[in-house]
N, CA and C atoms as a LAMMPS dump frame, in Angstrom:
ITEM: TIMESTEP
0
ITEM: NUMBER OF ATOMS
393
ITEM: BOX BOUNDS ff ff ff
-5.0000000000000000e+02 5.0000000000000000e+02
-5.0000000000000000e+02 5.0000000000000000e+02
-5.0000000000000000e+02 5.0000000000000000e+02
ITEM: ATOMS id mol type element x y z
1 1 1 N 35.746 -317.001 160.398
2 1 2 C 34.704 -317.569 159.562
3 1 3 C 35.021 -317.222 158.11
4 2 1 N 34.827 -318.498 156.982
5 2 2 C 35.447 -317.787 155.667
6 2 3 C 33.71 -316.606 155.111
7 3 1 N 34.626 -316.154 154.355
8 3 2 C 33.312 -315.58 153.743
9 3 3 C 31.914 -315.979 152.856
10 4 1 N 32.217 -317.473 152.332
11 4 2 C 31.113 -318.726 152.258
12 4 3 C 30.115 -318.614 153.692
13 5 1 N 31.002 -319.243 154.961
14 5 2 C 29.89 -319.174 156.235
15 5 3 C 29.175 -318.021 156.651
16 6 1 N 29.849 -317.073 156.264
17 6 2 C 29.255 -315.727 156.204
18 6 3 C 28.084 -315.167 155.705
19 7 1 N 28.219 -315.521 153.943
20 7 2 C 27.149 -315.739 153.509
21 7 3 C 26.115 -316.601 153.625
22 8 1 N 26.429 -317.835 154.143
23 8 2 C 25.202 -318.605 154.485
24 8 3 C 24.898 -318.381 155.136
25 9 1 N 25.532 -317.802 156.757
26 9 2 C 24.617 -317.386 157.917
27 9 3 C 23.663 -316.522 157.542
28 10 1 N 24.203 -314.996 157.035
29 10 2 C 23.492 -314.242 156.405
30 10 3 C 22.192 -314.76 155.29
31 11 1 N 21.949 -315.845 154.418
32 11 2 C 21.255 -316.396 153.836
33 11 3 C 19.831 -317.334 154.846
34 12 1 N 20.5 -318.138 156.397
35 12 2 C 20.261 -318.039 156.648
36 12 3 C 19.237 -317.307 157.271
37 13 1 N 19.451 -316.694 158.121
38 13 2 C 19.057 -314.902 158.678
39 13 3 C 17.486 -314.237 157.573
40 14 1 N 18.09 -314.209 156.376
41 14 2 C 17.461 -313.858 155.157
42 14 3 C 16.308 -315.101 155.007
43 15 1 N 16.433 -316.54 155.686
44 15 2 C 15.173 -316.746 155.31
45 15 3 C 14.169 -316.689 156.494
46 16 1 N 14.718 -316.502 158.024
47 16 2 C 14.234 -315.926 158.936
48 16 3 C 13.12 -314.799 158.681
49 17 1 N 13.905 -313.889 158.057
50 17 2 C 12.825 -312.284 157.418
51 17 3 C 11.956 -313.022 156.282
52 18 1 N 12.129 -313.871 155.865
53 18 2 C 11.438 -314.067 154.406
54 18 3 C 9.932 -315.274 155.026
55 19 1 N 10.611 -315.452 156.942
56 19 2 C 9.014 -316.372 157.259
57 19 3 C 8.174 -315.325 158.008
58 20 1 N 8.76 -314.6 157.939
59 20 2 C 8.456 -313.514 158.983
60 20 3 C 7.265 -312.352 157.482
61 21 1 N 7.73 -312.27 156.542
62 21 2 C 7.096 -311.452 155.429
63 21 3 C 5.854 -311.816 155.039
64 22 1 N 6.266 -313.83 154.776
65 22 2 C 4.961 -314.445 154.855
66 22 3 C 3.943 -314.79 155.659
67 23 1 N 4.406 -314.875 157.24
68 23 2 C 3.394 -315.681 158.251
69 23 3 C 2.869 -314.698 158.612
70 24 1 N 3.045 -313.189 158.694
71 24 2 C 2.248 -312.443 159.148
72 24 3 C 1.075 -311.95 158.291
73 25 1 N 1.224 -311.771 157.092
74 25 2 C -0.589 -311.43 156.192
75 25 3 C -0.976 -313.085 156.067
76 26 1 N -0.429 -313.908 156.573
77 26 2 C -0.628 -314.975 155.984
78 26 3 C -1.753 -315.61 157.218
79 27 1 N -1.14 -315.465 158.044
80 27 2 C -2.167 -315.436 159.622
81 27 3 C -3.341 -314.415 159.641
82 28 1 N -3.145 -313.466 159.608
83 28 2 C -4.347 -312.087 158.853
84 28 3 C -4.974 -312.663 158.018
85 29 1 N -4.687 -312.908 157.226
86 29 2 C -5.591 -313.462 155.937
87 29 3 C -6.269 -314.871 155.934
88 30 1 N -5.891 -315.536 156.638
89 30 2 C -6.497 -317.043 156.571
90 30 3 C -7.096 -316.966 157.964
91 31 1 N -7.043 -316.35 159.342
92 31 2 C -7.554 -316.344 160.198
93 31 3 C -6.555 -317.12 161.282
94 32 1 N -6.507 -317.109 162.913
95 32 2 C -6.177 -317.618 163.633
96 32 3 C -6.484 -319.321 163.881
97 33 1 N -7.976 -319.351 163.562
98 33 2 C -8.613 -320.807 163.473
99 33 3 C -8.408 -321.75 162.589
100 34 1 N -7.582 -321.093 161.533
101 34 2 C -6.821 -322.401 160.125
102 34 3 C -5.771 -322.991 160.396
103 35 1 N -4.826 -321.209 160.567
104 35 2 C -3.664 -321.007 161.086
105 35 3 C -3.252 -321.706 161.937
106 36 1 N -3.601 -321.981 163.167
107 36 2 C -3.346 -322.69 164.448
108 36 3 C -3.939 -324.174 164.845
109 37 1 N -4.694 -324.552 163.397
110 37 2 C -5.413 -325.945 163.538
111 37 3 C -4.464 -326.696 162.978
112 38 1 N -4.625 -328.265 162.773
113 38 2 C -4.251 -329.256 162.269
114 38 3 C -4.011 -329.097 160.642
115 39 1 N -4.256 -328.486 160.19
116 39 2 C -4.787 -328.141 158.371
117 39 3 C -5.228 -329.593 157.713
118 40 1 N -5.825 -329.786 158.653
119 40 2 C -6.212 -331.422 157.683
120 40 3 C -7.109 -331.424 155.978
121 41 1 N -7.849 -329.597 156.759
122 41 2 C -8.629 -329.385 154.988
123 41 3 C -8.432 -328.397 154.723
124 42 1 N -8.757 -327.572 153.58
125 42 2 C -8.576 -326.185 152.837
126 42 3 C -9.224 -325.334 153.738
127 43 1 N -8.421 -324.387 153.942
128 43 2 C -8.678 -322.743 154.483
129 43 3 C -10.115 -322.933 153.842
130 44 1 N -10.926 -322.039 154.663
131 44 2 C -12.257 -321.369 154.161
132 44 3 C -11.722 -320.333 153.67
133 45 1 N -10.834 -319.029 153.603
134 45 2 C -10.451 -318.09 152.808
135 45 3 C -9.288 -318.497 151.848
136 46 1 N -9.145 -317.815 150.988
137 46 2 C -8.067 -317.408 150.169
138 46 3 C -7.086 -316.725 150.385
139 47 1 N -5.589 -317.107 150.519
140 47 2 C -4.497 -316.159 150.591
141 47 3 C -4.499 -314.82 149.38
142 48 1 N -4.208 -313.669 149.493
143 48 2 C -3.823 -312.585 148.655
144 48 3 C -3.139 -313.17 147.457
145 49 1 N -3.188 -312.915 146.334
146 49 2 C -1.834 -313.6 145.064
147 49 3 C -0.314 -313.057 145.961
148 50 1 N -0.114 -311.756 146.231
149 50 2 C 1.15 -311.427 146.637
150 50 3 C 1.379 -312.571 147.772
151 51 1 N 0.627 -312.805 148.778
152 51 2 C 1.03 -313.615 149.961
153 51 3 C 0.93 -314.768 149.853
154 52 1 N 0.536 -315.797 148.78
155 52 2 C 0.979 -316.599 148.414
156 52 3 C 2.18 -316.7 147.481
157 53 1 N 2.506 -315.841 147.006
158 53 2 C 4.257 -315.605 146.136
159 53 3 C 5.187 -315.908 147.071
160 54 1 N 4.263 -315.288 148.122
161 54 2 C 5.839 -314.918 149.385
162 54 3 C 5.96 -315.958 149.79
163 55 1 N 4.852 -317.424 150.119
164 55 2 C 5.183 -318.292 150.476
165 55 3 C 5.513 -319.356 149.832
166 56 1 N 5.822 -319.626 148.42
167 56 2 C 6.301 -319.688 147.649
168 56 3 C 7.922 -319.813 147.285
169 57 1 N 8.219 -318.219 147.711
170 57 2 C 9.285 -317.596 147.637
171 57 3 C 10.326 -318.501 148.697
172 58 1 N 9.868 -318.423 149.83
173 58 2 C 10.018 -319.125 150.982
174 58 3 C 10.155 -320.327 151.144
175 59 1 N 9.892 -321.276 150.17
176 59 2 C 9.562 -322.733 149.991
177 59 3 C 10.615 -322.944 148.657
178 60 1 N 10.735 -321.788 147.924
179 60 2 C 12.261 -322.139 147.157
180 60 3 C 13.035 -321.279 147.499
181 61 1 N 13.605 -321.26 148.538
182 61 2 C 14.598 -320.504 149.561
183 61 3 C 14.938 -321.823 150.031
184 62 1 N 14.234 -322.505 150.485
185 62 2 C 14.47 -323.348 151.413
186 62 3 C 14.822 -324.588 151.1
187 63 1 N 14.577 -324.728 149.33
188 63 2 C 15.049 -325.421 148.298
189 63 3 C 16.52 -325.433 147.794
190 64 1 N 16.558 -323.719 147.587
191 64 2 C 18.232 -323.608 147.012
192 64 3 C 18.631 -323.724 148.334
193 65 1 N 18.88 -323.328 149.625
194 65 2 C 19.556 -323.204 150.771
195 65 3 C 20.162 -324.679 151.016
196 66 1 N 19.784 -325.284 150.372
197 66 2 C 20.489 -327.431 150.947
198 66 3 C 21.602 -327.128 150.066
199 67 1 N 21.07 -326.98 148.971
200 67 2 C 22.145 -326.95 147.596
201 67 3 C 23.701 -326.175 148.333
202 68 1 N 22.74 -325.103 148.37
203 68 2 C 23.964 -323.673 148.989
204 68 3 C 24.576 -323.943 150.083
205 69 1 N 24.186 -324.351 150.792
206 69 2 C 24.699 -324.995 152.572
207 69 3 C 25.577 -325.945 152.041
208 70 1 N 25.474 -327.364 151.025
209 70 2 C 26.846 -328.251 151.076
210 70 3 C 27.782 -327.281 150.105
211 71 1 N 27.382 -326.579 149.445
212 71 2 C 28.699 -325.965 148.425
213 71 3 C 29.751 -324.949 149.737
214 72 1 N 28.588 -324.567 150.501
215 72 2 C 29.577 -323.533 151.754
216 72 3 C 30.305 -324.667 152.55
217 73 1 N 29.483 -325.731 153.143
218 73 2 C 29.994 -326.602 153.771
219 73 3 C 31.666 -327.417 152.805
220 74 1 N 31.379 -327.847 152.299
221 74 2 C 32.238 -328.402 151.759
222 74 3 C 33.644 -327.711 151.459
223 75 1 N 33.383 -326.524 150.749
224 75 2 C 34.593 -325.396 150.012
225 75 3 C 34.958 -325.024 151.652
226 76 1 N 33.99 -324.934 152.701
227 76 2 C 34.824 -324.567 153.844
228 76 3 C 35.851 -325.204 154.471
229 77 1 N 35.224 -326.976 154.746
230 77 2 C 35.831 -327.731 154.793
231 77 3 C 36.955 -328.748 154.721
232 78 1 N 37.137 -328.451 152.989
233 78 2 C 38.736 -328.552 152.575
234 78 3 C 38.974 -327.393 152.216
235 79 1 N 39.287 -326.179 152.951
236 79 2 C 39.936 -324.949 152.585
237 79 3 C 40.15 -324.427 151.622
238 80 1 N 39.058 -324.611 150.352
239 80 2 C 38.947 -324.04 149.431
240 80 3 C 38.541 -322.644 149.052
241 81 1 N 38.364 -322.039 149.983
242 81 2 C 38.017 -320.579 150.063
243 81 3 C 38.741 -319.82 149.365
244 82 1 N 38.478 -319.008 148.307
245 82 2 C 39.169 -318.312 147.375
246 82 3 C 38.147 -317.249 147.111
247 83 1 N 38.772 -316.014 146.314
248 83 2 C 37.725 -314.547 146.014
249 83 3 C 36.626 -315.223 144.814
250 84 1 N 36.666 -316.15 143.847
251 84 2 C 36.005 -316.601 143.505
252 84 3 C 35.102 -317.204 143.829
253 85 1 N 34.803 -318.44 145.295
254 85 2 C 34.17 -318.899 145.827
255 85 3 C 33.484 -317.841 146.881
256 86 1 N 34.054 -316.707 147.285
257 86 2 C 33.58 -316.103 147.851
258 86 3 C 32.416 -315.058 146.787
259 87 1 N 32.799 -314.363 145.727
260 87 2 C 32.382 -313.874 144.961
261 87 3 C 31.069 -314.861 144.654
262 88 1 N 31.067 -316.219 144.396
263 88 2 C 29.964 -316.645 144.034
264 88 3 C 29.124 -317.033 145.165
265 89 1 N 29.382 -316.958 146.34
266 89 2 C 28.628 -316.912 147.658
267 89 3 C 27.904 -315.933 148.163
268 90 1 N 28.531 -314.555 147.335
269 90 2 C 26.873 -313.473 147.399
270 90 3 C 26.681 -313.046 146.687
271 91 1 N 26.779 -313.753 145.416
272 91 2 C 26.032 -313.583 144.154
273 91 3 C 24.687 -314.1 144.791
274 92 1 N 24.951 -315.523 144.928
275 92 2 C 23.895 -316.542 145.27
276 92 3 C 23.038 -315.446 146.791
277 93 1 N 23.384 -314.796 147.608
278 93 2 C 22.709 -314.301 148.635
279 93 3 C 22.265 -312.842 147.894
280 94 1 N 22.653 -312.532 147.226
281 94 2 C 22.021 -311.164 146.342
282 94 3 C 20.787 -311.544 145.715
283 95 1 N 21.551 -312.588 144.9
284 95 2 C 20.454 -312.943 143.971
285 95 3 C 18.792 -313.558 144.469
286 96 1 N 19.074 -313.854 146.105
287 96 2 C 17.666 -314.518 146.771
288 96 3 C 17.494 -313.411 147.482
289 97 1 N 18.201 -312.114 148.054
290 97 2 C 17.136 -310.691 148.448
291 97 3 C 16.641 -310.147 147.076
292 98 1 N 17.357 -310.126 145.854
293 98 2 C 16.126 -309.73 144.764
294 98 3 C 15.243 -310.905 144.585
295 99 1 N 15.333 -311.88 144.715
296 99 2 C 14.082 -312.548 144.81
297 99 3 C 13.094 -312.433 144.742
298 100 1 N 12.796 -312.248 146.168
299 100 2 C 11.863 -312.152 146.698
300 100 3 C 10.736 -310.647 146.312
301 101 1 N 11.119 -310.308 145.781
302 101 2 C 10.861 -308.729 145.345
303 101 3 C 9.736 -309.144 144.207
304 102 1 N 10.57 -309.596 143.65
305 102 2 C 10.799 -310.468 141.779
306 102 3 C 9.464 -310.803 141.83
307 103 1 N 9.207 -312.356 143.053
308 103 2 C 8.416 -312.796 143.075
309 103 3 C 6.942 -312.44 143.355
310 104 1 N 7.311 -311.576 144.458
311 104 2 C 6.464 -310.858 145.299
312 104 3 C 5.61 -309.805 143.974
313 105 1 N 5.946 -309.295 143.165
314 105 2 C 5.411 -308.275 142.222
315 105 3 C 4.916 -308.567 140.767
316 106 1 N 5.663 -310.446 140.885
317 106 2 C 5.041 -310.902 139.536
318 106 3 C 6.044 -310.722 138.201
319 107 1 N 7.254 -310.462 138.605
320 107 2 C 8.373 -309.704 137.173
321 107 3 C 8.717 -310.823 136.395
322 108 1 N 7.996 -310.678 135.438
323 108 2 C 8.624 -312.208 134.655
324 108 3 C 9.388 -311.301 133.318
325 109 1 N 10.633 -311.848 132.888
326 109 2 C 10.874 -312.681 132.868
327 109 3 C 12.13 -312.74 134.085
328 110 1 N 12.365 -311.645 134.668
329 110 2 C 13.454 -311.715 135.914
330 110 3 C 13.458 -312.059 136.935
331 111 1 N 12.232 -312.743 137.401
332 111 2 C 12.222 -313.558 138.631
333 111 3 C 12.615 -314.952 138.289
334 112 1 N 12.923 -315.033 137.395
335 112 2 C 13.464 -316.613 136.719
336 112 3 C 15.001 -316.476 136.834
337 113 1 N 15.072 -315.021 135.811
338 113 2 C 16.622 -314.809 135.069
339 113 3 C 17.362 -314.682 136.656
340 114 1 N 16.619 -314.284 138.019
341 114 2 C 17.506 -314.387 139.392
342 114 3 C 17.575 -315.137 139.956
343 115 1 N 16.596 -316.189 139.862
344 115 2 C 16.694 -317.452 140.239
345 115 3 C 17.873 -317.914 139.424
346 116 1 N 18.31 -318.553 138.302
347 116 2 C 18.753 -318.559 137.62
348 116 3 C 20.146 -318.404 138.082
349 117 1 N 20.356 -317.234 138.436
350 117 2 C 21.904 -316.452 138.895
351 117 3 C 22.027 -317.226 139.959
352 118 1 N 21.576 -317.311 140.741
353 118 2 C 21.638 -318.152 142.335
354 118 3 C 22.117 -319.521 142.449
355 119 1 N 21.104 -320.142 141.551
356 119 2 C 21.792 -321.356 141.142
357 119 3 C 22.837 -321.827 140.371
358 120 1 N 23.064 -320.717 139.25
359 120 2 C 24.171 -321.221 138.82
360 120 3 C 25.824 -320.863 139.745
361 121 1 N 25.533 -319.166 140.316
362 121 2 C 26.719 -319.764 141.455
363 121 3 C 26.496 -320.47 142.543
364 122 1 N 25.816 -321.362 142.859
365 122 2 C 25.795 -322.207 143.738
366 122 3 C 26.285 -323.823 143.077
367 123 1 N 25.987 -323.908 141.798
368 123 2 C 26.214 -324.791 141.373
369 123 3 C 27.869 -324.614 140.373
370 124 1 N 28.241 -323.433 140.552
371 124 2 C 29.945 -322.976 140.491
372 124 3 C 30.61 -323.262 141.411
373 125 1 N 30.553 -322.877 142.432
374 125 2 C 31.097 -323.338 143.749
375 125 3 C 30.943 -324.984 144.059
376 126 1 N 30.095 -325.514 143.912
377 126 2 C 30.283 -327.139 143.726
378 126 3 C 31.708 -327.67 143.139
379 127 1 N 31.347 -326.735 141.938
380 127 2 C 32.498 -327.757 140.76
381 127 3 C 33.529 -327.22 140.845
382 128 1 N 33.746 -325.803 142.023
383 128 2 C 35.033 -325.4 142.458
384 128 3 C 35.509 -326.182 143.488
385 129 1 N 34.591 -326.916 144.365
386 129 2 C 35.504 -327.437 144.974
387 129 3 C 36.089 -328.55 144.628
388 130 1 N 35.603 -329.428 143.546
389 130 2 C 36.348 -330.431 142.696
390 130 3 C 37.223 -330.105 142.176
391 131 1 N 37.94 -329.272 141.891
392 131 2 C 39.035 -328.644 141.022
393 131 3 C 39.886 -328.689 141.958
């Protein structure tokens, strides 16, 4: 496996824990009877601010991860795998376990400036594999 699939599995994996962070206060907090209905209307409670970050967090995880999945897919694909492409493949998986932290606690201006990092090596690895 190059070290791109590596990191995406692992990124993967990482957003596994990251539904797992949210659905559990998130079920606690809104109740079994919201939780498990149709959601056709608004919760009668309010999520926590933190437990709505997390789901959040989770919902742009799942945003960069398309992006990140064809740059792994692709550089894997035509054997472009190099320490550079690898290097920017867990930048991008570093940069979404601080994330979530980031988000989770409210850190501005560095929950941007890591977002930020993620995407831009994800969007390095693109234009590496055009080269």
């Amino acid at each position: 496996m190059t070290p791109e699939l590596t990191a995406l599995t692992l990124a993967a994996l990482l957003q596994v824990v990251q539904y797992g962070l949210y659905a559990v206060p998130a079920n606690l907090e809104l109740g079994p009877g919201y939780t498990m209905s149709a959601r056709d209307r608004e919760p009668s409670r309010q999520m926590s601010d933190g437990t709505a970050r997390l789901g959040r967090a989770l919902n742009n995880h799942f945003e960069g991860l398309i992006l990140f999945a064809i740059a792994c897919t692709v550089i894997t694909i035509t054997a472009q795998s190099s320490a550079l492409t690898a290097a920017l493949a867990f930048t991008y998986l570093g940069a979404r376990v601080l994330y979530i932290p980031a988000y989770y606690l409210g850190l501005r201006p560095w929950r941007s400036l890591i977002w930020a990092i993620g995407f831009l090596a994800t969007t390095l690895m693109l234009l590496a594999a055009l080269v």
